[in-house]
N, CA, C and O atoms as CSV, one atom per row, in Angstrom:
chain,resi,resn,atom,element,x,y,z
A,1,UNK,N,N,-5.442,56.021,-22.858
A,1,UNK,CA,C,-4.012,55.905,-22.570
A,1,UNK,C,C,-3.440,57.245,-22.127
A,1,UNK,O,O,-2.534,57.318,-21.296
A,2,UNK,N,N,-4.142,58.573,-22.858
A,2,UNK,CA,C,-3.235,59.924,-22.561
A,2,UNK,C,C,-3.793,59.839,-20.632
A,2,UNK,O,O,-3.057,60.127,-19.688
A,3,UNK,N,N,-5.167,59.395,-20.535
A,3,UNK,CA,C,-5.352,60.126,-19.092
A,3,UNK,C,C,-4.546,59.554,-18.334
A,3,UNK,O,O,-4.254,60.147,-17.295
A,4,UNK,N,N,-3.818,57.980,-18.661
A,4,UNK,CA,C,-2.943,56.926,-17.833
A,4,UNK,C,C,-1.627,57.755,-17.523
A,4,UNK,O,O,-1.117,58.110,-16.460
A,5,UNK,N,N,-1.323,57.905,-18.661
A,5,UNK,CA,C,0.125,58.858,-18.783
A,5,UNK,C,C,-0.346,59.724,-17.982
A,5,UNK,O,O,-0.321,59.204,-16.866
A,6,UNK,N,N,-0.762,60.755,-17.922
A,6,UNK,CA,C,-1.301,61.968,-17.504
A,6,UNK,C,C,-1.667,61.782,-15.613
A,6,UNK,O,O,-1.556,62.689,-14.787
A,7,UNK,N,N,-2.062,60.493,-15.364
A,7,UNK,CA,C,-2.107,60.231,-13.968
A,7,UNK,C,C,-0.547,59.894,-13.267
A,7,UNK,O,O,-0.215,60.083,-12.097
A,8,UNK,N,N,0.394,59.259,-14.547
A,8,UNK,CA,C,1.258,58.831,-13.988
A,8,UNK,C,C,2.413,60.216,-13.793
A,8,UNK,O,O,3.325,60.094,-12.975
A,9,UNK,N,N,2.335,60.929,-14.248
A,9,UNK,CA,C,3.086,62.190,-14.528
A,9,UNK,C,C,2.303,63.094,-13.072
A,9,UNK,O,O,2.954,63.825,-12.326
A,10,UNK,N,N,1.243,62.903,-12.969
A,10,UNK,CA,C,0.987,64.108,-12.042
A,10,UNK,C,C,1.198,63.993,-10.271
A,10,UNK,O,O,1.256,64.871,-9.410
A,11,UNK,N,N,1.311,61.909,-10.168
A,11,UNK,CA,C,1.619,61.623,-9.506
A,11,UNK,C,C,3.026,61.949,-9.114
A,11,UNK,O,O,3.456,61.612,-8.011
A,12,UNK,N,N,3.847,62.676,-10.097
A,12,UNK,CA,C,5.364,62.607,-9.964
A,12,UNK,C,C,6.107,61.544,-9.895
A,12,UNK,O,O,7.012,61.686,-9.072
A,13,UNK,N,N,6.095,60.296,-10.546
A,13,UNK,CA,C,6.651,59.572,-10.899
A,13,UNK,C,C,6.918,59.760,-12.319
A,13,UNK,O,O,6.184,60.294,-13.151
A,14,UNK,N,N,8.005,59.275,-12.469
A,14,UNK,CA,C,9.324,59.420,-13.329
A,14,UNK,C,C,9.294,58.431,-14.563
A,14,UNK,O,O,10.064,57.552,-14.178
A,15,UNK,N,N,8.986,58.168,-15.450
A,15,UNK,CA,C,8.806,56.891,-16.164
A,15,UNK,C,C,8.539,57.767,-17.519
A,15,UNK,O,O,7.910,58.797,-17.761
A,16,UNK,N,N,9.405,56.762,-18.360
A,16,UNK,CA,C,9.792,57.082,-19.628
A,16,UNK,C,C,8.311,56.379,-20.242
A,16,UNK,O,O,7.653,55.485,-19.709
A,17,UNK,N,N,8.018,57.127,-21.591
A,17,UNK,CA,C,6.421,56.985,-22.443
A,17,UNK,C,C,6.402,55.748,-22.732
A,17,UNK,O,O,5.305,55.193,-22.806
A,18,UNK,N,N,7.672,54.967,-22.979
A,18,UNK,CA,C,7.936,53.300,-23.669
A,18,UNK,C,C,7.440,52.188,-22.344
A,18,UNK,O,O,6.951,51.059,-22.395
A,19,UNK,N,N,7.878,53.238,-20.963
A,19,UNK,CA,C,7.887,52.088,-20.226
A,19,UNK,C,C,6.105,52.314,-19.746
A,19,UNK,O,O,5.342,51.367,-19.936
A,20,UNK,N,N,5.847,52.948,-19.449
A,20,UNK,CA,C,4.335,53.699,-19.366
A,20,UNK,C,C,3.334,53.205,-20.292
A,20,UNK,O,O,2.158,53.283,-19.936
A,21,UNK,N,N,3.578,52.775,-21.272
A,21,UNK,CA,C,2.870,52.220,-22.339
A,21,UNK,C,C,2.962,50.352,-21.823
A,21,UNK,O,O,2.182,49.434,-21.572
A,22,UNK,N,N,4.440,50.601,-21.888
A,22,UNK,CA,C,4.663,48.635,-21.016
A,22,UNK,C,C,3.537,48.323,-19.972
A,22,UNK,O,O,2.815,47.326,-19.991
A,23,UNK,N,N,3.507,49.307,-19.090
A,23,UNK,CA,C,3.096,49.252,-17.725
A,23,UNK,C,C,1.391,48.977,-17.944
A,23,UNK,O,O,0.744,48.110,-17.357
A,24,UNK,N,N,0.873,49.940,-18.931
A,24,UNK,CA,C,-0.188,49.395,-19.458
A,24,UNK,C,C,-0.951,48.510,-20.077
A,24,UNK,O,O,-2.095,48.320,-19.663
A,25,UNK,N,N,-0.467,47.832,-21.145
A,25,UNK,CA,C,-0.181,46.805,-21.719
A,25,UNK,C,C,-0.378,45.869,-20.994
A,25,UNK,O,O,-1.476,45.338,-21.159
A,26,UNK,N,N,0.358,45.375,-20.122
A,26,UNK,CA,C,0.254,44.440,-18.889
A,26,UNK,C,C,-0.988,44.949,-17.436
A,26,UNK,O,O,-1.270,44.183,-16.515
A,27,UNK,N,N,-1.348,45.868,-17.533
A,27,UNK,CA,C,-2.599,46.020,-16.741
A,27,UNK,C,C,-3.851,45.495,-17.659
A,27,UNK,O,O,-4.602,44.631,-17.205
A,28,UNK,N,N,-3.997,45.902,-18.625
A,28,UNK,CA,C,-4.643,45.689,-20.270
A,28,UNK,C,C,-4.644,44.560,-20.005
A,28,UNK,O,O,-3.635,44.258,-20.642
A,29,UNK,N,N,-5.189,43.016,-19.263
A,29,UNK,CA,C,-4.961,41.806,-19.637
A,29,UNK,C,C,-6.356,41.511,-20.385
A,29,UNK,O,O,-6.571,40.322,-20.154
A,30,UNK,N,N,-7.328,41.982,-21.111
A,30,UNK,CA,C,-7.956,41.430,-21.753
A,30,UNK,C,C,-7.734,42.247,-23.399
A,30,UNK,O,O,-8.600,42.205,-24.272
A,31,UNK,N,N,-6.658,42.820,-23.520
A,31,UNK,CA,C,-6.199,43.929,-24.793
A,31,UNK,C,C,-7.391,44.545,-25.101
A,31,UNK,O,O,-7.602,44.729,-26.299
A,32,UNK,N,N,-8.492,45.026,-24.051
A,32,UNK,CA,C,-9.393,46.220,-24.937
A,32,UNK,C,C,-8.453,47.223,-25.077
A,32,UNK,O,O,-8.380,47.359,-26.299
A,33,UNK,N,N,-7.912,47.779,-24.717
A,33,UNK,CA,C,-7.134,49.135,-24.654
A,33,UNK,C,C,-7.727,49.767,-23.502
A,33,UNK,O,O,-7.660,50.977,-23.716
A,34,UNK,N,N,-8.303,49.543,-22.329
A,34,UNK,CA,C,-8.457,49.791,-21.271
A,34,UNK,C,C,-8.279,48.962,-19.955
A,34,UNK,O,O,-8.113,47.745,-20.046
A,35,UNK,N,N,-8.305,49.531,-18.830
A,35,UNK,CA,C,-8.226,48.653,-17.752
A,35,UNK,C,C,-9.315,48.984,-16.511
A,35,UNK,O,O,-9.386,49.981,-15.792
A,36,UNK,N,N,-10.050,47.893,-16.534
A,36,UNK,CA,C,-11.117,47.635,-15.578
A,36,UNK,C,C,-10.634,47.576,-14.067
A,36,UNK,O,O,-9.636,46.981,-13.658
A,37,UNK,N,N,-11.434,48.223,-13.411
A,37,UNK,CA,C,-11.068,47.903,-11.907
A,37,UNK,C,C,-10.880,46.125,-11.584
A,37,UNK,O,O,-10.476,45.884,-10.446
A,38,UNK,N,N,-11.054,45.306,-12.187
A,38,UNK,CA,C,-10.496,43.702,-12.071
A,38,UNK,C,C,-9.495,43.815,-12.540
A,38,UNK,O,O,-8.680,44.091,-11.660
A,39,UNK,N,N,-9.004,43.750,-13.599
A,39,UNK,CA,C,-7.946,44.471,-14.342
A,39,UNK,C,C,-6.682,44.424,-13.235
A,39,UNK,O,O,-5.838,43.607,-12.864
A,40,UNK,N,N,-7.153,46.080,-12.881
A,40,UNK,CA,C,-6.269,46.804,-12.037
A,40,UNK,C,C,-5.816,46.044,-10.444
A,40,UNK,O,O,-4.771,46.147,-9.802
A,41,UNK,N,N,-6.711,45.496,-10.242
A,41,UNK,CA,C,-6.600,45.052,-9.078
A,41,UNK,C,C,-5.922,43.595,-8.708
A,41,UNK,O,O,-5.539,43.316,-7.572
A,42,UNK,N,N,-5.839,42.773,-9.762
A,42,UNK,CA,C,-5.124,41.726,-9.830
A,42,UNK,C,C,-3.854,42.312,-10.070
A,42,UNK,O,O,-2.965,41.855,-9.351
A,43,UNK,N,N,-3.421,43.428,-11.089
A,43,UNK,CA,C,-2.153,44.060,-10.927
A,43,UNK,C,C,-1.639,44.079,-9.646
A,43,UNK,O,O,-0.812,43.370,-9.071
A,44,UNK,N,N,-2.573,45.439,-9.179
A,44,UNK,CA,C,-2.141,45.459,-7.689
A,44,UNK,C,C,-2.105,44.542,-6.969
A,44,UNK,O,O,-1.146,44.683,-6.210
A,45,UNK,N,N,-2.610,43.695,-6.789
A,45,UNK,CA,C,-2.785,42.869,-5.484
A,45,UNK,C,C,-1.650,41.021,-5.800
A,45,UNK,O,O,-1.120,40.270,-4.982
A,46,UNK,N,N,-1.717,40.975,-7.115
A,46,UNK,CA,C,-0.702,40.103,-7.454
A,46,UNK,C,C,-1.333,38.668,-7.052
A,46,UNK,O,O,-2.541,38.483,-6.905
A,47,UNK,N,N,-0.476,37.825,-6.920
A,47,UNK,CA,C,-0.753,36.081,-7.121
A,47,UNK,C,C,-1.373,35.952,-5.726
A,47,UNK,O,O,-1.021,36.769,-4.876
A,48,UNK,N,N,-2.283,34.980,-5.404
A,48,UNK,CA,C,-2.735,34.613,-3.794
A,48,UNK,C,C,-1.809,34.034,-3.324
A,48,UNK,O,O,-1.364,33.294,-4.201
A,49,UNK,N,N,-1.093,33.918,-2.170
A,49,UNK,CA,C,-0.442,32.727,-1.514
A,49,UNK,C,C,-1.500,31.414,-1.538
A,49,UNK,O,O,-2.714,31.478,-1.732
A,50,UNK,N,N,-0.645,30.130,-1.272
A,50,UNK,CA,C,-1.558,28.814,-1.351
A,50,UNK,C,C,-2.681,28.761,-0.407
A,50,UNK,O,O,-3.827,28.371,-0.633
A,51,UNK,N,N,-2.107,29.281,0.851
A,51,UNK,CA,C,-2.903,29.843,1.836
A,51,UNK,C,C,-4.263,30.473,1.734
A,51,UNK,O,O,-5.369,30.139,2.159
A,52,UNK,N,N,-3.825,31.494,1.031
A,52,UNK,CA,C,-5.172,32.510,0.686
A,52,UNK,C,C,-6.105,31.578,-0.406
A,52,UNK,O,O,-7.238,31.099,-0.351
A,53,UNK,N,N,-5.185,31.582,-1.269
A,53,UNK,CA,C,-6.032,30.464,-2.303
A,53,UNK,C,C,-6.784,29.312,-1.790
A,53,UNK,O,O,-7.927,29.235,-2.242
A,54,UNK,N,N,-6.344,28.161,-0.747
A,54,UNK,CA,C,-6.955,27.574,-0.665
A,54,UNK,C,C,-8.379,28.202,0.646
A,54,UNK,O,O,-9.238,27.382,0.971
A,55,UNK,N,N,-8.421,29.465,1.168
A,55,UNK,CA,C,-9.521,29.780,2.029
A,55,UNK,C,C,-10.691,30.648,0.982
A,55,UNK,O,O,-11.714,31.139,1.459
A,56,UNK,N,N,-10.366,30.729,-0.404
A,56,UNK,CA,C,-11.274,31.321,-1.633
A,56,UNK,C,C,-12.011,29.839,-2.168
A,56,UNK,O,O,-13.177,29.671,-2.525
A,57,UNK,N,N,-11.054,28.989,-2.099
A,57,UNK,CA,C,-11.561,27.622,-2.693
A,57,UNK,C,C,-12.424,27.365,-1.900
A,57,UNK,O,O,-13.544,27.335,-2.410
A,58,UNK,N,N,-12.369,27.104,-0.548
A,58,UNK,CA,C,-13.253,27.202,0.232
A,58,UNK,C,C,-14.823,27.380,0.591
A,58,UNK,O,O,-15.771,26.718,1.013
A,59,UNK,N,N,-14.492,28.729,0.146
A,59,UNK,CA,C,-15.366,29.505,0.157
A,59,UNK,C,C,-16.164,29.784,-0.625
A,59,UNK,O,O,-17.202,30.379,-0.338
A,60,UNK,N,N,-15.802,29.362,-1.925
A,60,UNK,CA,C,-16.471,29.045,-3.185
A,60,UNK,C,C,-16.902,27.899,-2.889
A,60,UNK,O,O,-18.112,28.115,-2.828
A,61,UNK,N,N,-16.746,26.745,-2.644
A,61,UNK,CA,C,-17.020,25.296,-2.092
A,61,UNK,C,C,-18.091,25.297,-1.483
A,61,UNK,O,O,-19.014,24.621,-1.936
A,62,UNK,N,N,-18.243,25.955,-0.448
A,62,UNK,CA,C,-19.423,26.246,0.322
A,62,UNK,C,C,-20.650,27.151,-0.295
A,62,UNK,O,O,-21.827,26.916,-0.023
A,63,UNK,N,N,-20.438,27.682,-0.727
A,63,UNK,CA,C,-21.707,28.312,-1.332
A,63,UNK,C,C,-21.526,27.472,-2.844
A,63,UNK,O,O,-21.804,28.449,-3.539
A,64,UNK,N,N,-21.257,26.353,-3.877
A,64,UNK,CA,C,-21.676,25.806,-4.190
A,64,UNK,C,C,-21.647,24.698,-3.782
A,64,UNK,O,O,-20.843,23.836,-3.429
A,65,UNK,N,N,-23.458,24.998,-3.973
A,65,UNK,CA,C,-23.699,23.024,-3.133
A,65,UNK,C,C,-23.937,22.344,-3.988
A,65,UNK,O,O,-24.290,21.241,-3.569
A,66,UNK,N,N,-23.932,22.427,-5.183
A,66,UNK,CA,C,-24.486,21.133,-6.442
A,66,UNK,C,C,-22.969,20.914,-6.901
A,66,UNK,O,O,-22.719,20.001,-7.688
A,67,UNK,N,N,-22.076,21.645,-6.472
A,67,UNK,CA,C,-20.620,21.076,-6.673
A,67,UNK,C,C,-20.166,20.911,-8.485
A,67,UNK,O,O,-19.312,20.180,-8.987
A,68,UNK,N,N,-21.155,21.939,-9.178
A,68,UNK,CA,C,-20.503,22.225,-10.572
A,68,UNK,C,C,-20.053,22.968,-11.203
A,68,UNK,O,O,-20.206,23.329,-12.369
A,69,UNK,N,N,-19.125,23.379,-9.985
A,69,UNK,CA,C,-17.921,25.080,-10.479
A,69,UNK,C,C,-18.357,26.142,-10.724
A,69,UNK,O,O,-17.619,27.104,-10.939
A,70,UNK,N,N,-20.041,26.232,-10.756
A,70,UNK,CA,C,-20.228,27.840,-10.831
A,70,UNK,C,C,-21.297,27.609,-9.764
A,70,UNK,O,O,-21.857,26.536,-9.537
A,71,UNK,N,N,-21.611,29.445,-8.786
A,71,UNK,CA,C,-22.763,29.705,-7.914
A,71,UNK,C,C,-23.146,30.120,-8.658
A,71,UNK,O,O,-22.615,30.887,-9.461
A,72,UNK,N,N,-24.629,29.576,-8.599
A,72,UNK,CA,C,-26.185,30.441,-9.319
A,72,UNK,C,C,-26.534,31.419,-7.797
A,72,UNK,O,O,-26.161,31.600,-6.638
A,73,UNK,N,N,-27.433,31.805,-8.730
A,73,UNK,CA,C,-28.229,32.634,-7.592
A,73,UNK,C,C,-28.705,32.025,-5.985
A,73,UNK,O,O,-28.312,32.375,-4.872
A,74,UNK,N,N,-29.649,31.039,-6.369
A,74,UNK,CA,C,-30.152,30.433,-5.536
A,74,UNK,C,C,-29.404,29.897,-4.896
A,74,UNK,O,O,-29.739,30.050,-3.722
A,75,UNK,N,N,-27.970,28.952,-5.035
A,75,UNK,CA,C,-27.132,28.885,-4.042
A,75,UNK,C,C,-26.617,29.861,-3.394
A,75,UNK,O,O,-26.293,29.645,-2.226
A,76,UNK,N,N,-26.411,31.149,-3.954
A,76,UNK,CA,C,-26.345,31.939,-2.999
A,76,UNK,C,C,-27.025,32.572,-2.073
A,76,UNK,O,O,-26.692,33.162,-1.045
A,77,UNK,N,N,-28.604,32.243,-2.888
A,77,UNK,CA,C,-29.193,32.908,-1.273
A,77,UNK,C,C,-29.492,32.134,-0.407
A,77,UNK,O,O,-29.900,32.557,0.675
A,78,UNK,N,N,-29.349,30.616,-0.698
A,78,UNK,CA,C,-29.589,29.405,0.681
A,78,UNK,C,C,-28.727,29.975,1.280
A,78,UNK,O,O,-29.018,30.791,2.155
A,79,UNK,N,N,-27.295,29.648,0.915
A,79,UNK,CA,C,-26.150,30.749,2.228
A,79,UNK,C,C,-26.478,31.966,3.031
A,79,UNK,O,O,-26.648,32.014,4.249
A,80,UNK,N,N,-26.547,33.024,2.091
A,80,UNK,CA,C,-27.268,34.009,2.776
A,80,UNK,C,C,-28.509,34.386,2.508
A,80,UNK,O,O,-28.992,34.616,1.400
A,81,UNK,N,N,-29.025,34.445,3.569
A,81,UNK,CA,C,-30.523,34.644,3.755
A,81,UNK,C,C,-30.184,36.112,4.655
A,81,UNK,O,O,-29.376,36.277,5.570
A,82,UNK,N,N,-31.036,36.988,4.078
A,82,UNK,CA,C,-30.479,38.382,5.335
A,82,UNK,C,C,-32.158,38.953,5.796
A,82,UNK,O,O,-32.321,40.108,6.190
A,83,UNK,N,N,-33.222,38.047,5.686
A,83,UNK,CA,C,-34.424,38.288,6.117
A,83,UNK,C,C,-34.253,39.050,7.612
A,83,UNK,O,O,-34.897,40.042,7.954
A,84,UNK,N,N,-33.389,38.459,8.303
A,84,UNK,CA,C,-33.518,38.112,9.584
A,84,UNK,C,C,-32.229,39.465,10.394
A,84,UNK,O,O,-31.865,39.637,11.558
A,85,UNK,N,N,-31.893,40.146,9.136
A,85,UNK,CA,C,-30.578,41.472,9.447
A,85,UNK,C,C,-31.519,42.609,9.676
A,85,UNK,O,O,-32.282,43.081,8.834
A,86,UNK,N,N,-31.379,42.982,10.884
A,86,UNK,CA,C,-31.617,44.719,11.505
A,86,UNK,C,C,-32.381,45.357,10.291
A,86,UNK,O,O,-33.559,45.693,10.175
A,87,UNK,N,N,-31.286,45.413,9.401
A,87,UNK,CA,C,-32.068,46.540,8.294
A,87,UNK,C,C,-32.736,46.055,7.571
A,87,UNK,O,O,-33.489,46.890,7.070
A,88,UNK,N,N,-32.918,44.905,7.145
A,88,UNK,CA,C,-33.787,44.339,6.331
A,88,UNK,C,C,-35.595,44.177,7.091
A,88,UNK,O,O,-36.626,44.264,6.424
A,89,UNK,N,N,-35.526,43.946,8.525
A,89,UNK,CA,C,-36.354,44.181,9.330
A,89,UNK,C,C,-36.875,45.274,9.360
A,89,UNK,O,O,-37.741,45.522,10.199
């Protein structure tokens, strides 16, 4: 938490220790007392539009082909196969 504070202060932003602690707290969505780059990045990046959401659904859709809400491995490498990429050559 001090290095959070300590980033937010050096950035020169202005924010009182109560609200700085708030601000964390709510990055914190799994309450370890830290925040993971997933974490952080759903902060930042916020809700999908329906739009976006439905081209992730998608896309998840397609790389599972047994159609039971999670990709294994092997569905993912029927999709991609990169035998056949420059560098893998």
């Amino acid at each position: 938490m001090n290095e959070f504070v300590k980033a937010i202060h050096d950035y020169g932003i202005e924010i009182d220790e109560i609200d700085i602690q708030n601000l964390f707290k709510t990055m914190d969505i799994d309450s370890n007392g830290q925040v993971d780059f997933t974490e952080f990045l759903r902060v930042i990046v916020g809700e999908m539009s329906p739009f976006r959401q439905q081209l992730v659904e998608k896309a998840f859709r397609t790389l599972d082909f047994n159609q039971d809400g999670e990709i294994s491995i092997e569905e993912f490498m029927k999709k991609y196969n990169a035998s056949q990429h420059p560098d893998v050559k």
